[in-house]
N, C-alpha and C positions, 0 to 999 in steps of 0.2 A: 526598555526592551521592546523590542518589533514585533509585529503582526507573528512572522513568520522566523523568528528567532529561534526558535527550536529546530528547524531544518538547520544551525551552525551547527550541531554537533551529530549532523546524521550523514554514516558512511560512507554513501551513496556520493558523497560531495569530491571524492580523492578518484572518481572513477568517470569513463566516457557515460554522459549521460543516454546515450541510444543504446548503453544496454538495458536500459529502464523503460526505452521505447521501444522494442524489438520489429522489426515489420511485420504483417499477416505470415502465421507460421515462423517466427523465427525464433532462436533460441532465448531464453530469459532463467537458465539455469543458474549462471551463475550471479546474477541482481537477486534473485531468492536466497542463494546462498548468504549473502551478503547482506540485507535484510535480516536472513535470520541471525544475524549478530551485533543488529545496529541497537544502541541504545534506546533509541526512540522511533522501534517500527511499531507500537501497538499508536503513538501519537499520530505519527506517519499515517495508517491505516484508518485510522480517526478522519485525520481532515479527510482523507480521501473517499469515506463513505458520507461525510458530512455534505461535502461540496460533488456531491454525486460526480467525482472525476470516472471517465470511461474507459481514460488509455493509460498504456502505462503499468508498469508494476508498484505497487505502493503498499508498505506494512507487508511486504512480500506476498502479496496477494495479486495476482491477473485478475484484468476485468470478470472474467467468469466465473471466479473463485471470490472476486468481492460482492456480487449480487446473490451465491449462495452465503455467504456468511451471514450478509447482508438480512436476507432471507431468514435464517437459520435465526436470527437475532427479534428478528418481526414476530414469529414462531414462538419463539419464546415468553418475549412482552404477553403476547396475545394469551395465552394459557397461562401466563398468570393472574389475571384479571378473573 
């Protein structure tokens, strides 16, 4: 199995990839939507905080929504110590 073998059975694969790139201000309603139905958006959202990716909607998250998570996840660790 591959590196990246988990992206075969992610949704996102049956649809134009630039909806997953939206330009400045554009719409990424429906890659959310779509996300929130893939089998493997929390893996998806994984590599994509792993490999600190910036663009892009990934685990159905936008850049601004995965540095809060992100965040939110740091926050966490940190108070439980």
């Amino acid at each position: 199995m591959g590196l990246f073998a988990w992206q075969d059975t992610a949704l996102c694969r049956d649809f134009p990839t630039k909806w997953w790139f939206p330009e400045q201000g554009g719409k990424f309603d429906i890659a959310v939507f779509i996300c929130n139905h893939c089998p493997i958006k929390q893996r998806c959202l994984d590599y994509a905080l792993e490999e600190n990716i910036a663009h892009g909607i990934w685990g159905g998250l936008t850049e601004s929504k995965r540095r809060a998570y992100k965040q939110d996840l740091e926050n966490k660790k940190g108070s439980e110590c």
